[in-house]
Structure formats: C-alpha cells, structure tokens
N, C-alpha and C positions, 0 to 999 in steps of 0.2 A: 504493500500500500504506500509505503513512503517512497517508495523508487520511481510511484504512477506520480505520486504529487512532485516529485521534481520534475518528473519530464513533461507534467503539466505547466509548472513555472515557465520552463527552456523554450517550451510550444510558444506560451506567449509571447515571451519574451524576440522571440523569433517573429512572429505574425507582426509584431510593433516596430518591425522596420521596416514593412513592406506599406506602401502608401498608395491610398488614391491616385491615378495618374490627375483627377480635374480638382480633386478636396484635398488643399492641403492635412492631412490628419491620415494614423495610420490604420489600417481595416480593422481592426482588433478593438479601438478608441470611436471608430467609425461606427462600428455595430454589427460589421459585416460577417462576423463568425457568430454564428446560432448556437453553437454547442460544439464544443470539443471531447472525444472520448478515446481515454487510452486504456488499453488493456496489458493484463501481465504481460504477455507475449512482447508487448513493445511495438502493436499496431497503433496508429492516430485515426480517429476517423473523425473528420470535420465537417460540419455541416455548414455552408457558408451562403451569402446570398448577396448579390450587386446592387448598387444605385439603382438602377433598372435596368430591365432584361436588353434593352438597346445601350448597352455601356459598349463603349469599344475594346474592350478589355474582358470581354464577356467569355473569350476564349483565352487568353494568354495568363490572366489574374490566378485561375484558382492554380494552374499548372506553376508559376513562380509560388503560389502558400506549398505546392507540392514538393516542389527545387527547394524550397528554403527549410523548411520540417525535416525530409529525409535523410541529410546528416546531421543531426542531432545526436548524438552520443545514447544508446539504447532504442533509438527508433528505429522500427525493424521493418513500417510498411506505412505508409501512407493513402489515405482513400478520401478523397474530397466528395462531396455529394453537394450540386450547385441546385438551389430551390427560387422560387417569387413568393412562397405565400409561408409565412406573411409577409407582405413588401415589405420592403426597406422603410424608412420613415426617419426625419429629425431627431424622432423623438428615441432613435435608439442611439445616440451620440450618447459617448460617457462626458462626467463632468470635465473632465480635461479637454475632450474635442471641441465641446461647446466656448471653454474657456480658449482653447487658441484661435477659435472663429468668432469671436466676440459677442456671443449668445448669449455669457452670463455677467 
C-alpha cells in the first residue's frame, strides 16, 4: 500500500509538468485527470478528459501523460482511457489554476 501511494505522489507529480498547449496551467491543476488508479503490479490507469473533444491535442495529449508516467520508477504499464462526460468545466480548476488565471 505505501509503494501505491508513492507512485501515486510520482504520477502526479509527473502529470504537473505536462501543460495545456492554449491554458497556461498544468492538466493535473487543470482538472483534466478524473481519476488515477494504481495497482500492486505497478499498472497506472488514468482516466482523463480535454477542454473539449475538438482540442487539437485531442490525439497527441493523452499519448505525452502516457511518455511521461511510463518511466517512472515501479510503473510497469500505463493505460489512459480518454472520456466527455462529464465535460470538462471551470469549475474543475484547482485553487492554484484558478489562482494563476486570476479567478480568485
């Protein structure tokens, strides 16, 4: 269990340099990841979802969360699952995204 929570930590830690190509703000801070799940094996499954389904990015994004997760030290398989519903929305900014776009 504590081996899943660091590599939870690393997950994020790693998603928070990957950034909106039009939002400054990183997908992580953005909202774009729904749910992250690691299991003992040392598989990531991330559930993630775009600004909207016409982002231009809509094919190269999840494959860079996928480049960037799979050397991570104990990850052993990476699996993205790209969804719309629920959209995306403002309202999934965390405090900090909000704070670097002048929202709060």
């Amino acid at each position: 269990m504590k081996n899943t929570e660091a590599l939870r930590e690393a997950v994020i830690r790693n998603l928070k340099i990957i950034y909106d190509p039009e939002i400054p703000v990183n997908i992580y801070d953005l909202g774009l990841i729904y749910h992250i799940e690691i299991n003992e094996n040392g598989k990531v499954e991330i559930l993630m979802t775009l600004t909207s389904p016409n982002c231009p990015v809509a094919e190269s994004l999840p494959q860079e969360v996928h480049d960037t997760l799979l050397p991570i030290e104990g990850i052993t398989e990476v699996s993205i699952e790209l969804t719309f519903e629920p959209a995306w929305n403002p309202d999934s900014l965390s405090d900090e995204a909000k704070l670097a776009l002048g929202m709060l």
